[in-house]
Structures are given as structure tokens and as C-alpha cells.
MARKOL-79443 format. One record per residue: residue in one letter; x, y, z of N, C-alpha, C in turn. Coordinates in steps of 0.2 Angstrom, whole numbers, padded with zeros to 4 digits, always signed. Example, Ala and Ser with C-alpha at 12.3 -4.5 7.8 and 13.67 -1.06 7.14 Angstrom:
REM residues 2
A+0066-0028+0039+0062-0022+0039+0066-0016+0039S+0064-0011+0035+0068-0005+0036+0064+0000+0039
REM end
This chain:
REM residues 187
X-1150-0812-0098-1152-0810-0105-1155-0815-0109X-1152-0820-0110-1154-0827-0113-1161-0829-0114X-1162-0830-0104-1169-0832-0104-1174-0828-0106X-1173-0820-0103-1178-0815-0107-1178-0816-0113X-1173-0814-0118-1174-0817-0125-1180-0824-0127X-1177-0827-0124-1182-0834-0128-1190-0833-0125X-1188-0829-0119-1195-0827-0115-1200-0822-0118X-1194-0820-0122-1198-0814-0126-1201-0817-0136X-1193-0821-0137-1198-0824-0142-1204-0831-0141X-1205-0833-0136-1211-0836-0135-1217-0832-0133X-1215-0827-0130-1223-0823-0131-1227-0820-0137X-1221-0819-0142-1223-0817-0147-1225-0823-0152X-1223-0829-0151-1225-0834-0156-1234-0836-0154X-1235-0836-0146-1239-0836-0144-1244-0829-0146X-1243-0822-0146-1247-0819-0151-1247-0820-0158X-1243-0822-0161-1244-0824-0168-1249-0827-0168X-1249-0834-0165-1254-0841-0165-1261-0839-0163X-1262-0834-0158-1269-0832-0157-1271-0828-0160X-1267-0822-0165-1270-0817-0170-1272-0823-0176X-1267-0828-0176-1271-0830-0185-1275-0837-0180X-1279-0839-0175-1284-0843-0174-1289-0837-0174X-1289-0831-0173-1295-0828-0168-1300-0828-0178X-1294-0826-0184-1300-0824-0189-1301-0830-0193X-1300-0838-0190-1302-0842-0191-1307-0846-0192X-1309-0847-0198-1317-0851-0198-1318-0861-0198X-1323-0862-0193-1322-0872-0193-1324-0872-0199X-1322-0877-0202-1323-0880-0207-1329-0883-0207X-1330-0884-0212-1339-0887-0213-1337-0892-0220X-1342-0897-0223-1340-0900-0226-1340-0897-0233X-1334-0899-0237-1336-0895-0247-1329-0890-0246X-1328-0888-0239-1321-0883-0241-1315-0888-0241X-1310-0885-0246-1304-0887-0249-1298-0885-0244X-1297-0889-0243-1291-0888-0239-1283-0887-0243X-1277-0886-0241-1271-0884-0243-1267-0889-0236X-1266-0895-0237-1260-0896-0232-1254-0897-0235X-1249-0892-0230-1242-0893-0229-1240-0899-0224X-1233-0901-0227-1231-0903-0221-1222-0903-0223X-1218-0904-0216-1212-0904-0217-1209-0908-0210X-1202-0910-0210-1198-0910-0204-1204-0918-0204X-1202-0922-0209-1204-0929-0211-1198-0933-0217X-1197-0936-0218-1194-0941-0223-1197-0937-0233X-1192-0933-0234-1195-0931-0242-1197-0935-0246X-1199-0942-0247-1202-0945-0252-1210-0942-0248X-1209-0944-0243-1216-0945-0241-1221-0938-0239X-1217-0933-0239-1219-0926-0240-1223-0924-0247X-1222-0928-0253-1225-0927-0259-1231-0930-0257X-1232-0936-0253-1238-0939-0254-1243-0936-0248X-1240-0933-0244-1246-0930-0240-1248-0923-0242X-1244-0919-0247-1243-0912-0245-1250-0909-0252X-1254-0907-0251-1259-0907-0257-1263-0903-0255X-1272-0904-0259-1278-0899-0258-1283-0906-0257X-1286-0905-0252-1289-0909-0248-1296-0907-0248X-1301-0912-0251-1308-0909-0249-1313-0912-0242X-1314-0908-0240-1319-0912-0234-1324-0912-0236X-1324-0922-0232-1329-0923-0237-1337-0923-0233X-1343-0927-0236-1349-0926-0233-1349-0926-0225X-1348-0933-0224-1346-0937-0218-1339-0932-0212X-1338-0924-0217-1333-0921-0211-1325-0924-0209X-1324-0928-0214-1316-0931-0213-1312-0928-0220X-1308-0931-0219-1300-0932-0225-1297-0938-0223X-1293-0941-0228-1289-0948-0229-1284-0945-0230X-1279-0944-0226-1271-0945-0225-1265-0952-0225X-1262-0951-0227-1256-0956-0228-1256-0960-0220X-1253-0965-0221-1252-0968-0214-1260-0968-0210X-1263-0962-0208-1267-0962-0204-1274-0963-0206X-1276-0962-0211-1282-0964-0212-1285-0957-0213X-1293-0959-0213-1299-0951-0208-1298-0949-0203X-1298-0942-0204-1295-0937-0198-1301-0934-0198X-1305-0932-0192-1310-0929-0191-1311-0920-0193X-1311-0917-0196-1312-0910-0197-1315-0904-0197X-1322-0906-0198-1328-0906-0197-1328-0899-0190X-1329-0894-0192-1331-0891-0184-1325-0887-0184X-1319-0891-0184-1311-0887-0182-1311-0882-0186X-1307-0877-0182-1302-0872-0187-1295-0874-0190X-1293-0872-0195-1287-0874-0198-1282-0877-0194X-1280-0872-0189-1276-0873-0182-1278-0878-0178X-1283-0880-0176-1284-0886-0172-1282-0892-0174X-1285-0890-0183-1284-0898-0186-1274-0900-0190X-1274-0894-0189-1267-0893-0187-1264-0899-0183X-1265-0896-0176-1261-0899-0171-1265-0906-0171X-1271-0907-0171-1272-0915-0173-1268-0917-0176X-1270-0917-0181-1262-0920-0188-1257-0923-0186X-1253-0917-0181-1246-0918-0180-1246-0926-0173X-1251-0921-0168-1253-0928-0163-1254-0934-0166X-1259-0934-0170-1261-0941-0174-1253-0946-0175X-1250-0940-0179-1242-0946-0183-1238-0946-0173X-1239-0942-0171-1231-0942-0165-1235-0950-0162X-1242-0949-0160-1247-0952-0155-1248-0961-0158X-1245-0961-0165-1245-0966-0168-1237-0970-0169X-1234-0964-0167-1226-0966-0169-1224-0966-0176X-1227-0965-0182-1226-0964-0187-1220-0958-0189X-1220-0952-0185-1216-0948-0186-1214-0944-0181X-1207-0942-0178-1208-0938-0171-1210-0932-0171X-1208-0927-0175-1210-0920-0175-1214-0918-0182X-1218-0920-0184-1221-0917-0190-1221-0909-0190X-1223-0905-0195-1223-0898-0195-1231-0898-0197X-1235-0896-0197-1242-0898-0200-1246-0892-0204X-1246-0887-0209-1247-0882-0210-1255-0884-0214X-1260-0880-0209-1267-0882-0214-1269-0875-0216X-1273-0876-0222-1277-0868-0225-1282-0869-0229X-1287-0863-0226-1294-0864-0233-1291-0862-0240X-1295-0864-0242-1290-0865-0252-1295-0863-0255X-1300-0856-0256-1306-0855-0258-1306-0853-0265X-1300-0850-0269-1300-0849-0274-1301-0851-0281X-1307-0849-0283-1309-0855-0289-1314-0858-0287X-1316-0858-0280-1318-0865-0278-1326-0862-0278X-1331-0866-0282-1338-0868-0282-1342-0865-0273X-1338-0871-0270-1341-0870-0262-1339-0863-0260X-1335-0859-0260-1332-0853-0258-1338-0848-0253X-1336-0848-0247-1338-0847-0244-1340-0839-0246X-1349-0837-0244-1354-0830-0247-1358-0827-0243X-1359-0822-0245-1361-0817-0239-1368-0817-0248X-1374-0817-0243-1380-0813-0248-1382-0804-0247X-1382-0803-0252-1383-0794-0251-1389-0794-0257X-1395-0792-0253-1400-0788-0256-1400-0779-0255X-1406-0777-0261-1406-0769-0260-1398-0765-0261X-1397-0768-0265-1388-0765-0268-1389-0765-0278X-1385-0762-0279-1387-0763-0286-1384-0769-0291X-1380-0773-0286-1380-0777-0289-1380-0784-0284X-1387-0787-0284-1391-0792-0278-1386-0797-0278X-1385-0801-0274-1384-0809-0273-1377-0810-0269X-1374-0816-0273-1369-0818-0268-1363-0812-0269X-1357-0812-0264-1352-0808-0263-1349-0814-0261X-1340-0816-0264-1337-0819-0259-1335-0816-0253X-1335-0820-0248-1332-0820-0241-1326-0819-0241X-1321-0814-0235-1315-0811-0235-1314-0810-0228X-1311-0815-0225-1310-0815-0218-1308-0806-0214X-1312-0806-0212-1312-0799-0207-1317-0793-0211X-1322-0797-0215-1325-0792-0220-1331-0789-0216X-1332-0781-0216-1338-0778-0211-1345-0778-0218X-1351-0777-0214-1355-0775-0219-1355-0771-0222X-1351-0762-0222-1352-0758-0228-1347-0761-0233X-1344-0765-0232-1336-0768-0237-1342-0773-0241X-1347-0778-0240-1350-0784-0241-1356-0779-0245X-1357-0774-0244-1364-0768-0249-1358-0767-0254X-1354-0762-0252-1351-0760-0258-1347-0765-0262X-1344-0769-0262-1344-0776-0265-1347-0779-0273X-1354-0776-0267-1361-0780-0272-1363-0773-0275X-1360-0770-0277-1361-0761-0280-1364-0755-0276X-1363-0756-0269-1367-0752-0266-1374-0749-0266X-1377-0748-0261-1384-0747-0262-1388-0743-0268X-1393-0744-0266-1399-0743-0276-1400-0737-0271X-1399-0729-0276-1402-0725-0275-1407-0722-0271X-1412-0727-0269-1415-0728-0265-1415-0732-0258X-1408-0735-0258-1407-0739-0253-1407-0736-0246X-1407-0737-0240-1407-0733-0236-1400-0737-0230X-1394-0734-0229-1390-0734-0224-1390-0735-0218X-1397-0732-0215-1399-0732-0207-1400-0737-0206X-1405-0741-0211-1407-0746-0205-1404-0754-0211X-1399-0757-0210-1396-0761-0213-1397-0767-0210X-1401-0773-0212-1403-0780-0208-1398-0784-0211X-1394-0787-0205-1390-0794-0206-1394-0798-0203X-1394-0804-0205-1397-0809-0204-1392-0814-0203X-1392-0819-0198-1388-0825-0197-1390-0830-0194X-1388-0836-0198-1391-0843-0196-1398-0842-0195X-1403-0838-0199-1410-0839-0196-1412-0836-0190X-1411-0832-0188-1411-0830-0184-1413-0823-0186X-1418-0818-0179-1421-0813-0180-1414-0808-0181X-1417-0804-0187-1410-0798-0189-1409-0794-0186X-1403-0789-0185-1403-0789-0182-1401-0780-0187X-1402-0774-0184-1402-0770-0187-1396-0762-0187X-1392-0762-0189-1388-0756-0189-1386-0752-0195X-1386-0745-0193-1385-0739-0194-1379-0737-0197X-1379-0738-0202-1371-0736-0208-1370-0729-0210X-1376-0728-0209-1377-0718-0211-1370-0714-0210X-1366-0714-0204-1361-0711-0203-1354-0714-0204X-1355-0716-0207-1349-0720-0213-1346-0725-0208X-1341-0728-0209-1339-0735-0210-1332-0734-0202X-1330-0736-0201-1325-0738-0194-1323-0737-0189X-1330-0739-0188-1336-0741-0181-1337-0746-0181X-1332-0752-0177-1334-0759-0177-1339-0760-0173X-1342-0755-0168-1350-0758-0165-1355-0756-0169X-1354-0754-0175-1357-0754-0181-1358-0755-0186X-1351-0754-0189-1348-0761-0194-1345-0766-0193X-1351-0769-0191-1350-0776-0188-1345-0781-0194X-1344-0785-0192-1339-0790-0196-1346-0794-0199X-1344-0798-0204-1350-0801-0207-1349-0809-0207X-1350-0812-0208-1346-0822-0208-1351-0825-0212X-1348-0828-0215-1351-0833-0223-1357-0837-0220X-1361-0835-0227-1369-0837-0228-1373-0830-0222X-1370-0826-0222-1376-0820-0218-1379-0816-0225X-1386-0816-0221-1387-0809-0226-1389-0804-0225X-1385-0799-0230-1386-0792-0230-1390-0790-0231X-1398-0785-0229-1400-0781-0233-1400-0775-0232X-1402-0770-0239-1401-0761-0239-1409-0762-0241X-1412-0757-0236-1419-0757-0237-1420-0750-0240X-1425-0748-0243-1428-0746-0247-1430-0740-0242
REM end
């Protein structure tokens, strides 16, 4: 009974870790990060534990360790970096490494662009946000906006077109949206 238990809570810790990686976004440079840490010497927990900005160059300056590369990573990657950094250096044996987007307040905050809505322009970004959520947001369409044919555009690329008309959750139609797309409601 012992080992099923532990075998049962390792599975679920391993579901945990893959639901909060899957709606994780790689950092890019300008986002603010939140490091925790613990299961380290308490003086030195003050000095690591903070809001970190990445910088142009894609790194952060840590205690002991110097520039960590972040650039690219999800929160969780650069996570487990951290901790391998200090073990991998001897610095500490078991760190606990807790990283998080910090977007609140923040100028860079990750946006969704919404035209053809009554209220045009940026939206902030909300992990797991679909397109009807990212229209109504920005006031929902202009009286004349039209629902059939709704263009997301992403990364420059030809858009791509779907039909909102019969309302909202339909993930093969309410697609998810991810920062810096844009929406339009055509006319």
C-alpha cells in the first residue's frame, strides 16, 4: 500500500508540473520576473528572492551565480536551471526555485491588438485567453462588426480566419490567442 501511495502521489505531482508548463509563455526580453527561493541559508534568501528584469542581452544577475540565460525559457525551465546552476556549482545542495511572470503594473505586459471593436487597440494578455474573451475585452464588436469572419493574425503571418457567429466554447473555433496577435472584427 506504501509504494502505490507514493506512486500515486508522484503521478499527480507530475500532472501538476505539466498543467502549469503547458500555459506557459518563453520569456522574451523586458518581462519581469518574481523569484522565489527557499530550502537555502535565510540571510541569503533576502538577497536572491526579488523581481527581476530580463534584460536586452536575454539574462538576469543572481547571487553567487552571475547571468543566467532566460531568453526563450518558460518560467519552469528557467526554474530547474537555477536550481542545477547552485547544486552544479556546489553552492547549495537542494535549492527550491520558484520563477513567475510579474506583468502587473508593468509598461512591457504582454497584448493582444483588437481592431473593428468599439473600443480599438491594446488588450492585456490573460493566459488561456480565446478570441471572443480578447473582442469583448476591447467592448465587443461595432454594430456593424461582423462575427463570421474574424482575422487573427500572428507573428506576420497570413491570417487566419474564424467564425464566432455561434457563440463562444468551441476551442476549434475559439481559438486561444497569445501576446502580440491581432484581432480583427470586420465590417
Amino acid at each position: 500500500m506504501n509504494k502505490s501511495f507514493l506512486l500515486l502521489l508522484a503521478c499527480l505531482g507530475l500532472l501538476r508540473q505539466a498543467s502549469a508548463q503547458s500555459g506557459e509563455l518563453p520569456l522574451r526580453p523586458g518581462d519581469r520576473i518574481t523569484i522565489s527561493v527557499g530550502a537555502i541559508p535565510d540571510n541569503e534568501v533576502a538577497q536572491i528572492k526579488g523581481v527581476y528584469t530580463i534584460s536586452d542581452g536575454g539574462t538576469i544577475n543572481l547571487l553567487h551565480i552571475g547571468e543566467v540565460r532566460a531568453l526563450g525559457l518558460k518560467p519552469s525551465a528557467l526554474q530547474r536551471t537555477i536550481e542545477q546552476t547552485y547544486i552544479s556549482r556546489e553552492i547549495y545542495t537542494r535549492p527550491n526555485v520558484l520563477v513567475s511572470i510579474d506583468g502587473v503594473g508593468d509598461p512591457t505586459m504582454r497584448q493582444v491588438m483588437v481592431t473593428g471593436v468599439n473600443k480599438p487597440g491594446a488588450v492585456p494578455y490573460k493566459q488561456n485567453m480565446t478570441l471572443s474573451q480578447a473582442i469583448m475585452t476591447a467592448g465587443g464588436p461595432t454594430p456593424f462588426g461582423s462575427m463570421r469572419k474574424v482575422k487573427l493574425v500572428r507573428a506576420g503571418r497570413a491570417p487566419t480566419v474564424h467564425n464566432l457567429s455561434s457563440g463562444t466554447g468551441n476551442p476549434s473555433v475559439d481559438v486561444q490567442v497569445q501576446p502580440d496577435d491581432q484581432v480583427i472584427v470586420p465590417e
